[in-house]
C-alpha angles and dihedrals in degrees: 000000000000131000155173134240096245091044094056094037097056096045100049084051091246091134113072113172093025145248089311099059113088106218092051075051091055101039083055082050094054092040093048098052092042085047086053105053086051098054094050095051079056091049095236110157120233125264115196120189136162116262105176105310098340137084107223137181125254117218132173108266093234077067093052095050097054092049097046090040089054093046086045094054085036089060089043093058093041104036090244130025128269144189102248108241110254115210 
């Protein structure tokens, strides 16, 4: 099954003062990009659709878990989570 960020955000309770909060709007936009890259090492073709006023990328939740589970033990090892640097 496909999803979006904010679907399986939401519904993992990774999302604690909603969609209207920015920092909540920047942590979909980190999961999303990192989702993304995944998704495309696995060759899995985008899927766009609408979601409120955005257009969003749907990935395979499998996709979703393994990114989410890398930026939860991230922040575990940091104290808070991070985009890597890329050189």
């Amino acid at each position: 099954m496909r999803c979006s960020a904010y679907w399986y955000a939401s519904r993992a309770g990774m999302l604690p003062y909603g969609i209207n909060d920015p920092d909540d709007l920047e942590f979909l936009r980190v999961l999303g990009a990192r989702a993304a890259r995944l998704a495309r090492r696995y060759g899995y073709p985008p899927w766009l659709v609408l979601e409120g006023p955005f257009r969003v990328h749907m990935w395979p939740e499998h996709v979703w878990d393994e990114v989410a589970s890398a930026m939860a033990c991230e922040a575990a090892g940091h104290g808070t989570w991070n985009e890597p640097a890329y050189g």
